[in-house]
N, C-alpha and C positions, 0 to 999 in steps of 0.2 A: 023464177030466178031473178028478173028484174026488178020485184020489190023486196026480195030478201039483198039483195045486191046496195038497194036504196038506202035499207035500214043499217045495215053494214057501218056505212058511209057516215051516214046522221051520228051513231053511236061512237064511230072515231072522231069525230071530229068535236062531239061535246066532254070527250076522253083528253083530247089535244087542249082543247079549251081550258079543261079543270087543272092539269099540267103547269101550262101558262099563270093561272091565277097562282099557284101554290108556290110558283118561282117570283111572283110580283114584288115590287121591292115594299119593305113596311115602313111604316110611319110616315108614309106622304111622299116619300124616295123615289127620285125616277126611274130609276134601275139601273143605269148608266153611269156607269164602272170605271170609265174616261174623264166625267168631268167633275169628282166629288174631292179628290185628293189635291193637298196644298204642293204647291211645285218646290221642288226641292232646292237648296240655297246654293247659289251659283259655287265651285267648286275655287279655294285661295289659298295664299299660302300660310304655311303654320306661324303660330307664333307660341314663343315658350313659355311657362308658367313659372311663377315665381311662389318662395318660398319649398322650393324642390330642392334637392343636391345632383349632382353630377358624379360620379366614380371617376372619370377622366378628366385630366389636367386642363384647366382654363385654354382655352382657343379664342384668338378675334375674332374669327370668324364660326357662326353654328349650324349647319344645314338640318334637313329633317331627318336624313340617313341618318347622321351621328349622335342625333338628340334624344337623349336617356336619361331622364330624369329618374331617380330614387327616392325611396325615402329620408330623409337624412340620419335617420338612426343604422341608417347601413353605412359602414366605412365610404368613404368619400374625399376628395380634395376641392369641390367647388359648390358653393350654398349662393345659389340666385335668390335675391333680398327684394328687386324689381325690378318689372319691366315698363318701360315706356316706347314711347312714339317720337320720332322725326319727322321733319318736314318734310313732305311727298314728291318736292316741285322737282328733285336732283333727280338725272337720267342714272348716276352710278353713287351706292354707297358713301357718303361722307369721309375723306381720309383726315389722317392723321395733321391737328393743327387748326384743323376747319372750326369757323363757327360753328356749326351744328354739335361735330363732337365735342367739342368742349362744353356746349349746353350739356348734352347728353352728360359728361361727367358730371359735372355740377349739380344734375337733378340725381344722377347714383350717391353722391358724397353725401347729400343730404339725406335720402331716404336711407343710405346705410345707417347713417349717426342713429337716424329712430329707431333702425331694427335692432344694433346693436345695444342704447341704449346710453352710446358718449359718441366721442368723434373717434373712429374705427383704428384710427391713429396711434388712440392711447394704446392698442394693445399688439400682440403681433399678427397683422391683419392686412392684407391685402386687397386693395378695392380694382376694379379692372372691369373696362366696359365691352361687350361683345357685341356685334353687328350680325347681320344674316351675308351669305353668302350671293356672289355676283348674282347667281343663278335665283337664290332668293329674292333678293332684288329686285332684277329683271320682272318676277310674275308677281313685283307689289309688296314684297314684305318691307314694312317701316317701323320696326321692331329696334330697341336696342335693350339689353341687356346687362342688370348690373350683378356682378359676380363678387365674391367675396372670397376669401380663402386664408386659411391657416398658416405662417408661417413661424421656422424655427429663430428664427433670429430678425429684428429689422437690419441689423448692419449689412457690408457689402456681400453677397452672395449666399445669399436667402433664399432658402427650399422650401416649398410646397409640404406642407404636413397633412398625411392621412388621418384623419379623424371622424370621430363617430358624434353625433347629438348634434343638433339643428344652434346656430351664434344668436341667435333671437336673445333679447336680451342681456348677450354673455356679457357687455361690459357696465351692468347697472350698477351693479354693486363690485366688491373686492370678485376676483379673479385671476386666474395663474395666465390667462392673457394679457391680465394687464401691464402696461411696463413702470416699473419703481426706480427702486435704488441699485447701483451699476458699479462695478469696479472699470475704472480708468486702463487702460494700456497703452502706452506713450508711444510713437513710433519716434524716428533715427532723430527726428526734428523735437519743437517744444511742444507739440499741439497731440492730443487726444487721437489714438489713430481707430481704436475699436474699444466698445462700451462692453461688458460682458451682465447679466444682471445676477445680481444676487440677494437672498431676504435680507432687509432695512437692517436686522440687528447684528447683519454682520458687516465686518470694516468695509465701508469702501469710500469714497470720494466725488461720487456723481448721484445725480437724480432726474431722473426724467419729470418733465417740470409744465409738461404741455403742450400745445400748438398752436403756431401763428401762422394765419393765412397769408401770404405776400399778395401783392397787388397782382394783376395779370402785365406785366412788362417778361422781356427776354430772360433765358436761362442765365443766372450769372457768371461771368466767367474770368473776372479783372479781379483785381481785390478790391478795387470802390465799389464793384455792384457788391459785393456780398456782407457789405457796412449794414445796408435795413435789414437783412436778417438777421445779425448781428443784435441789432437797437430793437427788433421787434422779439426776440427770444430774452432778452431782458428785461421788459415790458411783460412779457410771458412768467417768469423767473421771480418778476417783482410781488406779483398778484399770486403767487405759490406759495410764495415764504410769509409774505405779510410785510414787506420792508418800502420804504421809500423807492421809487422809481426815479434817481438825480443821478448827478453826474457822480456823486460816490458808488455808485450800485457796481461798477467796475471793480473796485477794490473792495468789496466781499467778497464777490465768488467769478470766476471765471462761469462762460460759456460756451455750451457744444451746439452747434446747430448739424441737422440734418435733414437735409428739402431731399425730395423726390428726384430724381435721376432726372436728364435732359429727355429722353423718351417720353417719359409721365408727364414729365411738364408740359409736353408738346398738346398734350391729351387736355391738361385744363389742371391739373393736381399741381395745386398752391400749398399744399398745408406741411408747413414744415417742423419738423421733431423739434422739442426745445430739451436740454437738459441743462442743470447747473453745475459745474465743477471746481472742486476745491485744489488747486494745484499746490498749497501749504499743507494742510492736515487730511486727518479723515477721520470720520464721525462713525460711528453705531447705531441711528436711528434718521426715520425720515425727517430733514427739515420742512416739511407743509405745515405751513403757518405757526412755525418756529420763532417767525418776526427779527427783530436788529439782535435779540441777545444770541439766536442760533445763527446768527450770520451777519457777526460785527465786523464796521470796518477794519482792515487790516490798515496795520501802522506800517509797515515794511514787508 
């Protein structure tokens, strides 16, 4: 019994043995199941994609809950064109005014002009920057966000338009964003109170003529500050038509300027609407580079 007992033993354990070998790791592998995987990348917070749209309404602020990017070919009111990065060193989000934000705008304004393919300006377009939320903040996000969006009118109190297809390129060529020729509407006083637009070949008295960037000084608010927009939409005006830039350029055409709201401005948005208006007559066709005979001086 004691050497059937022996043999038993011998046989289990060259069974245990073969076992072992069959589970051994291959290709030179130690078997060791703890030390072969790459360690996983420390866990941070999100940051957005651009070239995405948004179904809901532009926010300053975007956390991760509410962040739903779509296709843009699905109905939508916000198409992110870029994201970039801020300086790290601030304990809270950059506010309104700040160096920082106003870089951040400045690098949206430009990268928009390339998505769109002019200055976002010329057409009915809304540029607006979004930041991450305190909470994002706090665990590191240094994200901002440049947004884009459709609107119905540039005049005073302008809505968000739902639209479908991605603004990439919308302003390279001719398009119904862009802005043209405008009929005039006078308010109680002498001056231009709302621009309406309409196709060139029908009557109107205005033309949307460009944009001049002001310097970065205070929102205007005297009527001497708002002399260099003035002198700088005419300089805009002159380079449209094809005419002399001198002190007769007054008595061709009158001009409408439109800068960005004291808010925007705050933000860094210099670039102000230029249009030309004829308070004597009204024309049928665009004057762009019509020169002195589409826009002679007036004698009276």
């Amino acid at each position: 019994m004691r050497v059937r007992r022996a043999v038993t033993l011998v046989v289990a354990a060259v069974a245990a043995g073969a076992v072992l070998a069959a589970c051994g790791a291959p290709g030179g592998l130690d078997g060791d199941l703890t030390d072969d995987w790459a360690a996983l990348p420390p866990a941070g917070p999100f940051t957005p994609a651009a070239g995405v749209c948004q179904v809901a309404d532009f926010t300053d602020t975007v956390s991760l809950a509410a962040y739903a990017p779509v296709d843009c070919a699905v109905p939508h009111r916000v198409e992110t064109v870029h994201v970039g990065t801020l300086p790290g060193t601030r304990a809270t989000a950059p506010a309104t005014g700040s160096t920082e934000l106003r870089g951040a705008f400045a690098e949206c304004d430009t990268r928009a002009a390339g998505y769109v393919g002019d200055d976002w300006r010329a057409g009915r377009l809304r540029l607006a920057v979004a930041l991450p939320t305190a909470p994002g903040w706090a665990a590191g996000a240094r994200w901002f966000r440049c947004d884009l969006s459709e609107l119905n009118t540039v005049e005073a109190a302008a809505t968000v338009v739902t639209r479908t297809g991605s603004l990439r390129d919308a302003l390279k060529g001719a398009s119904p964003l862009r802005l043209g020729c405008q009929r005039a509407r006078s308010g109680r006083g002498a001056g231009v109170q709302v621009l309406v637009p309409v196709e060139c070949p029908a009557v109107h008295e205005a033309e949307f003529v460009g944009v001049w960037k002001a310097p970065d000084r205070p929102y205007p608010t005297k009527d001497v500050d708002w002399l260099p927009l003035y002198a700088g939409c005419r300089s805009v005006l002159a380079r449209y038509v094809g005419v002399p830039d001198d002190t007769r350029l007054r008595f061709r055409s009158g001009v409408v300027v439109r800068p960005p709201g004291p808010g925007r401005w705050r933000v860094g948005d210099r670039g102000v609407r230029c249009y030309l208006w004829l308070s004597d007559r009204t024309v049928t066709a665009s004057l762009k580079g019509g020169g002195p005979a589409a826009l002679p001086v007036r004698t009276k």
